[in-house]
C-alpha positions, 0 to 999 in steps of 0.5 A: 811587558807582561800586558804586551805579551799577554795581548799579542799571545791573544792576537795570535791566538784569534788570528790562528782560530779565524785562519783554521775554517777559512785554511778548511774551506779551502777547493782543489783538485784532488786526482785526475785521469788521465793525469797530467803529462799523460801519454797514448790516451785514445781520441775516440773519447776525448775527456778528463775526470776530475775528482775534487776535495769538495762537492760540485755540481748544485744548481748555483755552482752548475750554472756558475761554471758553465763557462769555467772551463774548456779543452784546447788542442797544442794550437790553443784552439778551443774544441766544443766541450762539455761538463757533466756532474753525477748527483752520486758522487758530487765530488766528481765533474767529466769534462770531455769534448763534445763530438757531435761538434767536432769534424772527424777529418781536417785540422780541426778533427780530433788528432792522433799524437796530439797534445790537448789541455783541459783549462779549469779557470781560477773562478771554477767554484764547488757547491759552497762558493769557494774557487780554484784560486788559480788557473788549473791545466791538465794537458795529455797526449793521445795514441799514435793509432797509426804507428801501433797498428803497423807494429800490431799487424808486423806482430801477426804477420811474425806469429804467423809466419813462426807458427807455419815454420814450426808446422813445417818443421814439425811436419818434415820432421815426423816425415823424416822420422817415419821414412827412417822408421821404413826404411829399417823394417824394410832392411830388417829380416830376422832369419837372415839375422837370427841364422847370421847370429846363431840366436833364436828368431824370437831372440833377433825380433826382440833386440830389434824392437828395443833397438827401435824403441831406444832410437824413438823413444825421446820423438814418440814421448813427446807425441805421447805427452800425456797419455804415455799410461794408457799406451802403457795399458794397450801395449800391456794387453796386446803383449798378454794376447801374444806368445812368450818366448824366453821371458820375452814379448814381441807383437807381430802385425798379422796372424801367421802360420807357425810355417813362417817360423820354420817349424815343420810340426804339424798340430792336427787342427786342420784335419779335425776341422776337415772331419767335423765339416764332412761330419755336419755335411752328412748329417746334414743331408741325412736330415734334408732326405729324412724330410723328404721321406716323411713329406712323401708318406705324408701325401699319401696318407692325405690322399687316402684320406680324400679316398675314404671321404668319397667313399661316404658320399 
């Protein structure tokens, strides 16, 4: 009993060993791309890349597979077809379908939403003699070219139309804002208000524009965005050029006489003004007569001149 164990422990034992390099030698497909069942694959590029778990493409191999595979459409008909090999990666084969044989219209013009199969047959062998074993098949489905670009043209044609909406709208809006923005300076008089009230001119203007900046500010932040600082800086600069009135600052759109204001007090400036020009006047003519003067006695003297010179002759 002991001698039967013994000899079939070693039975298994051989079999187990001579099944481990042939288990090893063994050839598969490792990956494809597309894989199969794959769907919206172009058909300008019809072609399957197939990784192998062992080296293809030697001259024995190369020349035993050349009529090991082939590419069929979901009418299993064969389309004219290539394989590639690359020296670099010799685990890699390219099988794709050769377009300078196939139509580009007709039935046998390579299709959108079609089905196509690569067929590797069970005799595709790698650079060591082993095969498939079976038949391999990788079966995909190109785009449907047509129906995406009607989605992608009714994808611009809805950007466009919401983008001109929205130039509309912004455009109505800021007309709007501006018209209202008129129409308030217009109705806004601050005498009138400031002798309604019983305050101060400069007091009215006050109020209004922060009235005004109250209304606009959430419109005038947004057009602002980024640059709310530096409009901080210019208003800062123009308010430090105007005057102050009661702690308050106020910006008018053009230089005006203090009249305006109702003031009767008169400053002098423009008498002085009058006086310094009538001053420069003069001098100015006193100068001009002064030159003439000296221009006359200057003749003279060249003309005694000419006289004494003639006299020597």
């Amino acid at each position: 009993m002991k001698k039967i164990s013994s000899v079939l422990a070693i039975a298994i034992i051989t079999v187990m060993m001579t099944a481990a390099p042939a288990f090893a030698a063994g050839f598969s497909i490792e990956s494809t791309t597309p894989e199969n069942g794959a769907k919206n694959t172009t058909k300008e590029n019809l072609c399957v890349k197939i990784t192998f778990n062992n080296e293809v493409g030697n001259k024995e191999s190369a020349e035993a597979n050349k009529d090991a595979f082939r590419i069929v459409n979901n009418n299993g008909k064969e389309l004219p077809s290539l394989i590639y090999y690359n020296e670099d990666e010799p685990k890699y084969a390219l099988v794709l379908a050769d377009t300078t044989k196939i139509p580009t219209s007709g039935d046998n013009a390579i299709k959108d939403n079609t089905e196509y199969t690569c067929i590797l047959d069970a005799d595709f062998r790698d650079n060591d003699g082993n095969t498939l074993g079976q038949e391999q098949k990788i079966s995909f489905t190109t785009m449907n070219q047509g129906r995406g670009m009607i989605v992608y043209m009714v994808l611009m044609v809805g950007m466009m139309v919401a983008m001109m909406g929205m130039t509309i709208y912004q455009t109505k809006k800021e007309a709007d804002r501006q018209a209202a923005g008129e129409a308030v300076e217009e109705s806004f008089n601050p005498y009138k208000e400031a002798k309604q009230s019983g305050k101060t001119v400069e007091q009215v203007i006050a109020e209004h524009e922060k009235e005004k900046n109250r209304k606009n500010g959430g419109i005038m932040g947004m057009l602002a965005g980024g640059k709310e600082d530096a409009a901080k800086d210019d208003g800062a600069k123009v308010r430090d050029k105007d005057a102050k009135r009661d702690g308050e600052y106020y910006c008018v759109k053009r230089p005006q006489p203090i009249s305006a204001a109702g003031s009767t007090y008169k400053t002098g400036r423009k008498a002085k003004a009058e006086a310094a020009a009538a001053k420069a006047e003069a001098e100015k003519q006193a100068r001009k007569a002064e030159g003439y003067s000296k221009k006359k006695s200057e003749k003279k003297d060249e003309g005694k001149n000419k006289k004494k010179k003639g006299g020597r002759k």
